[in-house]
C-alpha positions in Angstrom: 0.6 -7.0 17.4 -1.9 -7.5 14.8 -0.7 -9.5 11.6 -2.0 -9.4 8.4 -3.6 -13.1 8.6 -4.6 -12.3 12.0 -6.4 -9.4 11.2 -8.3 -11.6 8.0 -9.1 -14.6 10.4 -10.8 -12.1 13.1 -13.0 -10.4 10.4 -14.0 -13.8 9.2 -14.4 -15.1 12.3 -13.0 -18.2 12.0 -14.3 -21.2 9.7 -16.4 -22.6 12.9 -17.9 -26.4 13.0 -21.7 -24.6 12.7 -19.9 -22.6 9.4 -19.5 -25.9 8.0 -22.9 -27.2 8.8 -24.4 -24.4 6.8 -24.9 -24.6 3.0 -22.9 -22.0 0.6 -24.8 -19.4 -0.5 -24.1 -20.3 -4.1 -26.5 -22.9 -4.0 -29.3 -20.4 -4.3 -29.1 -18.9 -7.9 -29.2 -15.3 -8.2 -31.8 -13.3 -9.3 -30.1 -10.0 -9.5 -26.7 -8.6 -10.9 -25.6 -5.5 -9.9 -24.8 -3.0 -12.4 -21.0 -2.3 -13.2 -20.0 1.3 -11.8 -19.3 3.8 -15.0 -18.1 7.3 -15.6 -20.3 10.0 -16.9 -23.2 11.3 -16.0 -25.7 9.9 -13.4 -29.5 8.6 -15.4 -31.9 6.1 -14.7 -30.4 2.3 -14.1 -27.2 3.4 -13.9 -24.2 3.2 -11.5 -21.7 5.9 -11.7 -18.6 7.4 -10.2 -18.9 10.4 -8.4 -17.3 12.9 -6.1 -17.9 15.7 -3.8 -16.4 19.1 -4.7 -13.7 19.2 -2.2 -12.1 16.0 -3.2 -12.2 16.8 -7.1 -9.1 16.4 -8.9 -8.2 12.9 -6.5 -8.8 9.5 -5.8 -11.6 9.7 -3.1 -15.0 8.6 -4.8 -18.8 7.1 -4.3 -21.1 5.3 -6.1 -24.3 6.2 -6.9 -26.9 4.7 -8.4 -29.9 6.1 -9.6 -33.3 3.7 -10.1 -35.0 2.3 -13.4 -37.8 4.0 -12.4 -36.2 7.7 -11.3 -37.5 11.2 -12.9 -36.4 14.5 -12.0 -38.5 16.3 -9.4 -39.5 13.2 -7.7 -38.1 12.0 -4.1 -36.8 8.6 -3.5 -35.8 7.0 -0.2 -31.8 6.3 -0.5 -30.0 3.6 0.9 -26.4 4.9 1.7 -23.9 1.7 2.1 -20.3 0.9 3.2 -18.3 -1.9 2.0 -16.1 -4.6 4.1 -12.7 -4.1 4.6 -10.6 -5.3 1.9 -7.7 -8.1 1.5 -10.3 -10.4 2.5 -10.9 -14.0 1.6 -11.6 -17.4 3.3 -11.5 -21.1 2.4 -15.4 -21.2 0.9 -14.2 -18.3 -1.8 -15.6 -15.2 -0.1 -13.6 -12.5 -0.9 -14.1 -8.8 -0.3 -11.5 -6.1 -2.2 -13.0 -3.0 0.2 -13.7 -0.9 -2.5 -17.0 1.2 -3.4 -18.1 -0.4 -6.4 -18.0 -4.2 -4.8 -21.0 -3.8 -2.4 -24.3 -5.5 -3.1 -26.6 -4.6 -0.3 -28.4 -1.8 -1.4 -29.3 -3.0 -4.6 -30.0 -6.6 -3.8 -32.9 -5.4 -0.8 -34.2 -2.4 -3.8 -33.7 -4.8 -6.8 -32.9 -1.6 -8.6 -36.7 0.4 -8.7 -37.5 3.0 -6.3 -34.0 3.8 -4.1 -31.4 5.7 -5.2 -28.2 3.8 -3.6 -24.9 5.9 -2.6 -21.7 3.8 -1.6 -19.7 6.0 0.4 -15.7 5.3 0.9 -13.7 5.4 4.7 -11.4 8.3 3.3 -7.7 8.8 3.7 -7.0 12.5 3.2 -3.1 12.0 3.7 -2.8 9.5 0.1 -6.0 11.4 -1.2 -8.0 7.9 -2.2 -10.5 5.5 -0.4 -9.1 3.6 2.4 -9.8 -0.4 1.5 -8.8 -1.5 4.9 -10.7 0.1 7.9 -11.6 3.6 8.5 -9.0 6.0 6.9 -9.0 9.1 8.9 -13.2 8.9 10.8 -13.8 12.4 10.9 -12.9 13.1 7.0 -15.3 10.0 6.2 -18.0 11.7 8.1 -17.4 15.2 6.3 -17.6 13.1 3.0 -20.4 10.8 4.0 -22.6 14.8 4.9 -21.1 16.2 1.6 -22.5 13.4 -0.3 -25.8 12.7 1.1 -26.1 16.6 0.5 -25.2 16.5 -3.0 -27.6 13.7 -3.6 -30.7 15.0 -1.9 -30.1 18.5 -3.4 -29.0 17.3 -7.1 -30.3 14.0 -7.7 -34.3 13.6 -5.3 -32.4 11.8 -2.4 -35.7 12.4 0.7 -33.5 13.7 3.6 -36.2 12.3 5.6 -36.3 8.3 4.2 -32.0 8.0 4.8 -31.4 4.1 5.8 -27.1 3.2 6.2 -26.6 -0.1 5.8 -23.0 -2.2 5.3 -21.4 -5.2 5.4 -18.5 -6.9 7.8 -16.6 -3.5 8.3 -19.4 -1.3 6.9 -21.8 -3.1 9.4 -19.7 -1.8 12.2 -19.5 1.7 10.5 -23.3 1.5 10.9 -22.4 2.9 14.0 -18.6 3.8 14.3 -19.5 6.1 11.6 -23.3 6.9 11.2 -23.3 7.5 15.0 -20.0 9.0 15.6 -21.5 12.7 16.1 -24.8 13.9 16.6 -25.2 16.1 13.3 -24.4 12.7 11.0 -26.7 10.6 13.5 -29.6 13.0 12.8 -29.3 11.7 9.3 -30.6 8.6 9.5 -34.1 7.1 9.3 -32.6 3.1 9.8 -30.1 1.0 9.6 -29.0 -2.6 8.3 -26.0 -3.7 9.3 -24.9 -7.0 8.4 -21.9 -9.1 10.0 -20.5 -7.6 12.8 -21.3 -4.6 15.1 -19.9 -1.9 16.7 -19.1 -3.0 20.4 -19.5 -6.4 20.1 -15.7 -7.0 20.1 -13.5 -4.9 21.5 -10.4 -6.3 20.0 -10.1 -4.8 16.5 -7.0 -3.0 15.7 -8.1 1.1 16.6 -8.4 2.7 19.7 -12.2 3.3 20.3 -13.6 -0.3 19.7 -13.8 -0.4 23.4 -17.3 -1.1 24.8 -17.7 2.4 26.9 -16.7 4.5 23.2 -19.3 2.3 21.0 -21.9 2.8 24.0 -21.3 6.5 23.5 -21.9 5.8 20.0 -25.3 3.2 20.5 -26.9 6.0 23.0 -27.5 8.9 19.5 -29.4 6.3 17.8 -32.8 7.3 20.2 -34.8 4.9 19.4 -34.2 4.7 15.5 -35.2 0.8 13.9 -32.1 -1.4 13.4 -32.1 -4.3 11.0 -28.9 -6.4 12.0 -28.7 -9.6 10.5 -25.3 -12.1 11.4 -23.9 -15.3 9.4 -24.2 -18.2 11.7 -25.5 -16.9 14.5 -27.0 -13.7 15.8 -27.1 -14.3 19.7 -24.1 -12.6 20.1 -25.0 -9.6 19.3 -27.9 -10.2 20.9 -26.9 -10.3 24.1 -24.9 -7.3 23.9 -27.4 -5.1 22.6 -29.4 -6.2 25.7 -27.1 -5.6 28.2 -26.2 -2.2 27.2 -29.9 -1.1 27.9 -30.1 1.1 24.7 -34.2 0.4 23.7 -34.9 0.4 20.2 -36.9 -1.5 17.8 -34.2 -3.8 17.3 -34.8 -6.6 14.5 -32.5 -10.0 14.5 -31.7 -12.5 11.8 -29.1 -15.2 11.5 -28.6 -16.0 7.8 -28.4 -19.6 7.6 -25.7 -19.9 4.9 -21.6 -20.3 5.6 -20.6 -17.3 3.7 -19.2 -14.2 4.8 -20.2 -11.7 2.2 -23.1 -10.0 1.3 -24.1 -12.1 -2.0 -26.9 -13.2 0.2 -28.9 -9.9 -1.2 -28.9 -10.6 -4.6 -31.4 -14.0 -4.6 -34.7 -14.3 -3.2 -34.4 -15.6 -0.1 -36.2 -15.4 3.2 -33.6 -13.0 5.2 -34.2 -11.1 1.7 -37.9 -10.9 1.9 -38.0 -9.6 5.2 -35.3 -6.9 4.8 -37.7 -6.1 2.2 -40.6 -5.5 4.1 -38.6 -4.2 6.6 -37.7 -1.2 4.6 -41.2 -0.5 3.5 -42.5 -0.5 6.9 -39.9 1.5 8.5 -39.7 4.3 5.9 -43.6 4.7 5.5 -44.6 8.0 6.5 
């Protein structure tokens, strides 16, 4: 059976003797501070929160934000995010509460200008709200995740064609547990970042199809689509899976040379930073 503290210590991943040798990543100051997520209506340099018609009236919800530089009738490249499970924290002060509005990725690697960024929840249709702790119910988080990037191509100059899903710790693994599930959401995507964690590399998280023959069924719809993944510590891991399963793609790795596991990392100009960066430009250039 899988405690609560058990659950927390596999999603860290331990505090390992090569975590320790690392610096925190609150040595580096930030350069960026992501914009608290209001109500109201969506405008330039603002985060807001939204939701897709069929879950109006309840607690399921994104989070959009829409660039400094944005004008209607323009098309933007969107960088479409999910968070890390929540209930999370470890002994350097990481903590992650699993919700919408606590993600950083998207606008640490856009520094707000010239990306419209949608945070997407793991839905739970049963309690009607936004599951903080893994997926909810999959196939009503991919209906949402199609509703919403509809809604924001169609209403607010998302580019169907320049999609990237990124996520941390849990929404790293959704990269794929989610973004690849089925082949009308995988068609979606231009790229993806995923940061800590990835689906198939362990096969011991608490849901059925974590198994290494479901997340190859998964790996096999990304057809050759660039992958960004970036790991704490060390990325060989990873690696080594993604080279066994004989799935060829342009895949790109980083280890982030810092102890922590959250995804502060994106909001201060560092090198993993700078290369996501370029990253991005190159990948979504037509």
């Amino acid at each position: 059976m899988w405690s609560r503290r058990s659950v927390l210590t596999a999603l860290c991943g331990g505090a390992s003797a090569q975590s320790r040798e690392y610096p925190d990543i609150r040595s580096v100051r930030a350069d960026l501070e992501v914009p608290l997520t209001e109500s109201g209506e969506a405008r330039a340099g603002r985060r807001v929160r939204q939701t897709v018609s069929r879950w109006e009236g309840t607690e399921v919800h994104h989070a959009l934000y829409l660039p400094t530089d944005w004008q209607r009738g323009r098309r933007y490249p969107v960088i479409v995010e999910y968070a890390g499970n929540g209930h999370y924290r470890n002994r350097f002060g990481d903590r992650s509460d699993g919700i919408v509005e606590g993600s950083n990725l998207g606008y640490g690697l856009s520094g707000g200008h010239g990306f419209l960024w949608l945070c997407l929840p793991f839905v739970n249709p049963g309690e009607k709200r936004n599951e903080i702790v893994w997926w909810g119910d999959a196939a009503a988080t991919v209906e949402y995740c199609e509703d919403a990037v509809r809604l924001v191509c169609e209403r607010w100059g998302g580019d169907r064609d320049r999609l990237v899903l990124a996520g941390f710790s849990r929404g790293a693994i959704a990269c794929n547990y989610i973004g690849l599930r089925e082949d009308r959401i995988a068609e979606l995507w231009r790229a993806f970042l995923p940061y800590s964690h990835y689906d198939g590399v362990r096969t011991t998280w608490p849901y059925s199809d974590c198994d290494r023959t479901s997340a190859l069924e998964r790996l096999r719809r990304l057809r050759g689509r660039p992958q960004f993944l970036v790991q704490e510590n060390s990325i060989e891991e990873t690696r080594a899976y993604l080279m066994a399963t004989g799935v060829v793609a342009p895949f790109t790795f980083r280890t982030l040379p810092f102890r922590n596991h959250n995804d502060a990392w994106a909001l201060r100009d560092i090198p993993v930073r700078r290369e996501a960066r370029e990253w991005l430009r190159t990948v979504l250039s037509p």
